[in-house]
Backbone as JSON Lines, residues from 0, in Angstrom:
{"i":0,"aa":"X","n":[111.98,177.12,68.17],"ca":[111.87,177.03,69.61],"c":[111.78,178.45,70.18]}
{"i":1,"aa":"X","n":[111.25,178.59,71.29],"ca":[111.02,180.05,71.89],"c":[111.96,179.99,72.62]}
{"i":2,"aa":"X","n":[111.6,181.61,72.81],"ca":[112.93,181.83,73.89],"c":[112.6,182.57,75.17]}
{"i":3,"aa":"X","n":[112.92,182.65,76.44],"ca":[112.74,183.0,77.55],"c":[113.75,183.83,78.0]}
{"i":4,"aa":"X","n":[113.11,184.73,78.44],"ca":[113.82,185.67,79.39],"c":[113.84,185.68,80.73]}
{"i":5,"aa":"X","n":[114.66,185.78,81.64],"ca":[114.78,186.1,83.34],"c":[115.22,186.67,83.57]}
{"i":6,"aa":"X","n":[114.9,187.52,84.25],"ca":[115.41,188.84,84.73],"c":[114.94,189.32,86.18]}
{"i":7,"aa":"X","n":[115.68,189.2,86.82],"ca":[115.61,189.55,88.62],"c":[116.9,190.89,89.08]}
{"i":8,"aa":"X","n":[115.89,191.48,89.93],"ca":[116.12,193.16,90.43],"c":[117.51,192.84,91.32]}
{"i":9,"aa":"X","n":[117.53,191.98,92.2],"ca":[118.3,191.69,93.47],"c":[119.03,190.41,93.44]}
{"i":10,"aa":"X","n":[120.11,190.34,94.13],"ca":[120.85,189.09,94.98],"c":[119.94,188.16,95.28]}
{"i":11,"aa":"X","n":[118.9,189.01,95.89],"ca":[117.78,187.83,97.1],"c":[117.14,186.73,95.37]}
{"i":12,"aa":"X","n":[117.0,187.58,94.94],"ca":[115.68,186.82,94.01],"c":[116.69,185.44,93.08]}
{"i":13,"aa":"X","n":[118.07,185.68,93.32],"ca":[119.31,184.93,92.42],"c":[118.47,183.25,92.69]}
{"i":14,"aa":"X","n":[118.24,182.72,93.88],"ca":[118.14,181.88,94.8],"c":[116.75,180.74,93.87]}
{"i":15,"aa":"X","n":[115.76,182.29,93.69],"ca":[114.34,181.59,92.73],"c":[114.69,181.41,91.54]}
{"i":16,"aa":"X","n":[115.45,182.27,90.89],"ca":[116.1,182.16,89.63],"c":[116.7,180.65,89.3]}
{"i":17,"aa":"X","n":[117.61,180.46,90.18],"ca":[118.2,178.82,89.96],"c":[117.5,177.89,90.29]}
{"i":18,"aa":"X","n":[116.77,178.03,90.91],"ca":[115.52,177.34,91.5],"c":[114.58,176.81,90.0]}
{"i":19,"aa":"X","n":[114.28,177.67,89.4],"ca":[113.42,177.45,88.14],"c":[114.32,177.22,87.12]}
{"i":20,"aa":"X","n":[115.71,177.45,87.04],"ca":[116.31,177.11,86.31],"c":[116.87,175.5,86.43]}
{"i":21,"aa":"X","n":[116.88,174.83,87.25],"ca":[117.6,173.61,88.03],"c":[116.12,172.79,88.05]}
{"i":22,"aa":"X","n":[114.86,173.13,87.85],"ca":[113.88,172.45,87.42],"c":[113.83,171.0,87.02]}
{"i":23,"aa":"X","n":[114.28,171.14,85.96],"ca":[114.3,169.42,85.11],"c":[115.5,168.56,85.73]}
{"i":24,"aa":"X","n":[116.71,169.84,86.66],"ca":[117.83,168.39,87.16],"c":[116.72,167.7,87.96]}
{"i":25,"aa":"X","n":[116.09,168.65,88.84],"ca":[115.17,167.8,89.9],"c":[114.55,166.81,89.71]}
{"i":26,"aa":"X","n":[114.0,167.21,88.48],"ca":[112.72,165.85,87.93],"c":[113.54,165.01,87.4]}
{"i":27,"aa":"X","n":[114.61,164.98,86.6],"ca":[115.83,163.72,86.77],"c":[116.06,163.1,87.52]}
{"i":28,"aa":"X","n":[116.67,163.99,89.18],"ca":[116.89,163.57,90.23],"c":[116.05,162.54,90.84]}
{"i":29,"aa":"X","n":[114.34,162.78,90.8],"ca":[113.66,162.0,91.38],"c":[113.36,160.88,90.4]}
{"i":30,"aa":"X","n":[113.08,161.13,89.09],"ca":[113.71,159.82,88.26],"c":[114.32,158.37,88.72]}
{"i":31,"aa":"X","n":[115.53,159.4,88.61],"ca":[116.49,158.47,89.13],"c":[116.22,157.81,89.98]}
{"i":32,"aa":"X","n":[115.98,158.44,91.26],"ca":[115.18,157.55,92.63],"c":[114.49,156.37,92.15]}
{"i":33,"aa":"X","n":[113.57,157.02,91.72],"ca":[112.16,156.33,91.34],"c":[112.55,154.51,90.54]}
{"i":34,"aa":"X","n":[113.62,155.15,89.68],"ca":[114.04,153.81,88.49],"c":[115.08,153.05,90.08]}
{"i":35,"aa":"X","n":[116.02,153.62,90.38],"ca":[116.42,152.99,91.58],"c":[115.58,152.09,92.57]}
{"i":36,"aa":"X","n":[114.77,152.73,93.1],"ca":[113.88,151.9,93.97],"c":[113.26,150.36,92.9]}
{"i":37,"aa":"X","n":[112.86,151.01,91.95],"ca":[111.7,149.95,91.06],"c":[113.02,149.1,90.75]}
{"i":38,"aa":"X","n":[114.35,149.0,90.29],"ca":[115.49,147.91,89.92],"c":[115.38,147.41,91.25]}
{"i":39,"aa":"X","n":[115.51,147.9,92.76],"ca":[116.01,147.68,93.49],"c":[114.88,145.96,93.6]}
{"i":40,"aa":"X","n":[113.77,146.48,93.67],"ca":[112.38,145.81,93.92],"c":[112.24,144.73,93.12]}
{"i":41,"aa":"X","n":[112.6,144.7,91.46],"ca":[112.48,144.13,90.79],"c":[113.5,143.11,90.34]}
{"i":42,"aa":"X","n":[114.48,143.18,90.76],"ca":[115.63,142.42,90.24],"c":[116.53,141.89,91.51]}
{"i":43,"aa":"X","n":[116.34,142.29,92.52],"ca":[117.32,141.73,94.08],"c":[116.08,141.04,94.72]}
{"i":44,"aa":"X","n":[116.88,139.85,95.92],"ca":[116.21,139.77,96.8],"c":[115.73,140.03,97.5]}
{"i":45,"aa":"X","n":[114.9,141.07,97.7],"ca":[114.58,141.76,99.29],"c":[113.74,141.26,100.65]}
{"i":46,"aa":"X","n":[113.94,141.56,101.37],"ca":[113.55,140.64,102.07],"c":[111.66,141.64,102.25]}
{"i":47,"aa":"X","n":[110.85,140.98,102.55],"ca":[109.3,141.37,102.61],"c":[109.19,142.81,103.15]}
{"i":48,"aa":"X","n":[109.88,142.61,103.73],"ca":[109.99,144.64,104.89],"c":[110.51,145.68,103.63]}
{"i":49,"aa":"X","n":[111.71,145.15,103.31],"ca":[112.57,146.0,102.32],"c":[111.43,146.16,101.08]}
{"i":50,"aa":"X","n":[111.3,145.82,100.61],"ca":[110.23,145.46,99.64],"c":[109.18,146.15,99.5]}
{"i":51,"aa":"X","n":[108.49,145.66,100.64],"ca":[107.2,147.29,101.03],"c":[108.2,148.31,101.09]}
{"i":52,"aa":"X","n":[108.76,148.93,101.66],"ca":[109.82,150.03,102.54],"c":[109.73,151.08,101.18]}
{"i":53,"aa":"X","n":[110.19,150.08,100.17],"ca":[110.55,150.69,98.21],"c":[109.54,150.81,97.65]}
{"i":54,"aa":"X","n":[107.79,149.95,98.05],"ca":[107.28,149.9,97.78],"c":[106.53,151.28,98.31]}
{"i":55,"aa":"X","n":[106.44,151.74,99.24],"ca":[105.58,152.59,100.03],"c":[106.29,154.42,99.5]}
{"i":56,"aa":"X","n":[107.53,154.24,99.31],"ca":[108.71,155.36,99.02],"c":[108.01,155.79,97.41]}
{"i":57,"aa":"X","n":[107.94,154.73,96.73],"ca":[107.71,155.09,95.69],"c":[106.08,155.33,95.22]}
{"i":58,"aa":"X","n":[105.09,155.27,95.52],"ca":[103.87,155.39,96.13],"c":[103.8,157.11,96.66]}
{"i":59,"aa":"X","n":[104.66,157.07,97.79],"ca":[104.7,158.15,98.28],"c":[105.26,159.72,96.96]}
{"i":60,"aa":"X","n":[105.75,159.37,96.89],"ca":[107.18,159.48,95.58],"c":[105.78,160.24,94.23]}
{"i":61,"aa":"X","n":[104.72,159.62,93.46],"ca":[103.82,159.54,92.97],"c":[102.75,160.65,93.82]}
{"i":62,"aa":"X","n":[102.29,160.25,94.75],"ca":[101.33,161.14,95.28],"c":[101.65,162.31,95.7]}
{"i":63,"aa":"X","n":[103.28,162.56,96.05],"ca":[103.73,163.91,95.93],"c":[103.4,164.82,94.51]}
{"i":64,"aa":"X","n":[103.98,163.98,93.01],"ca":[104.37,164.24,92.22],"c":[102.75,164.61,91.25]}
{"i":65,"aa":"X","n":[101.56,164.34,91.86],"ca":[100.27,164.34,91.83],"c":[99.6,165.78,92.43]}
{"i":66,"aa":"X","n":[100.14,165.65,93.48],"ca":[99.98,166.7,94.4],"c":[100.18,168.33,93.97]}
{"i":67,"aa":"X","n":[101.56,168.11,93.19],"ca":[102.02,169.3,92.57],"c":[101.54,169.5,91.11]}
{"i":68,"aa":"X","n":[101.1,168.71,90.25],"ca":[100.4,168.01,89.52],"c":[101.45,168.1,88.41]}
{"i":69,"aa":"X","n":[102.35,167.35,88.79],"ca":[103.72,167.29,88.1],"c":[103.65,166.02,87.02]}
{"i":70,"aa":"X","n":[104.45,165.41,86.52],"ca":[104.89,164.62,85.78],"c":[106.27,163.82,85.76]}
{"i":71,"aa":"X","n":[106.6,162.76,85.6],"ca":[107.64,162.17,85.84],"c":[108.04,162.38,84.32]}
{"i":72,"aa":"X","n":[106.89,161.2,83.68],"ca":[107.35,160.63,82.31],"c":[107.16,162.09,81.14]}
């Protein structure tokens, strides 16, 4: 496996540092969402509004994740 170095001059730059380091919690984070919404959708009653609401979030959720030309899976 390789190895990476980071190395920042200043305080200010600490901020981007964790930023790129805290990377993959994020893409967990929205994961999570993502599997949340789709249980929510798939397994409860929702009523037709709620339904789209999870439906449209997660849609949205995707075309962000497109946008940045990111990856979930």
């Amino acid at each position: 496996m390789g190895k990476v170095t980071l190395e920042f001059d200043s305080v200010e730059e600490a901020e981007d540092i964790r930023n790129a380091l805290d990377g993959y919690k994020w893409k967990l984070a929205l994961w999570d969402l993502d599997q949340h919404l789709r249980n929510e959708m798939k397994f409860n009653n929702l009523s037709n509004e709620k339904y789209k609401a999870f439906e449209e979030v997660r849609e949205k959720i995707r075309e962000f994740i497109n946008d940045y030309q990111l990856q979930l899976d």
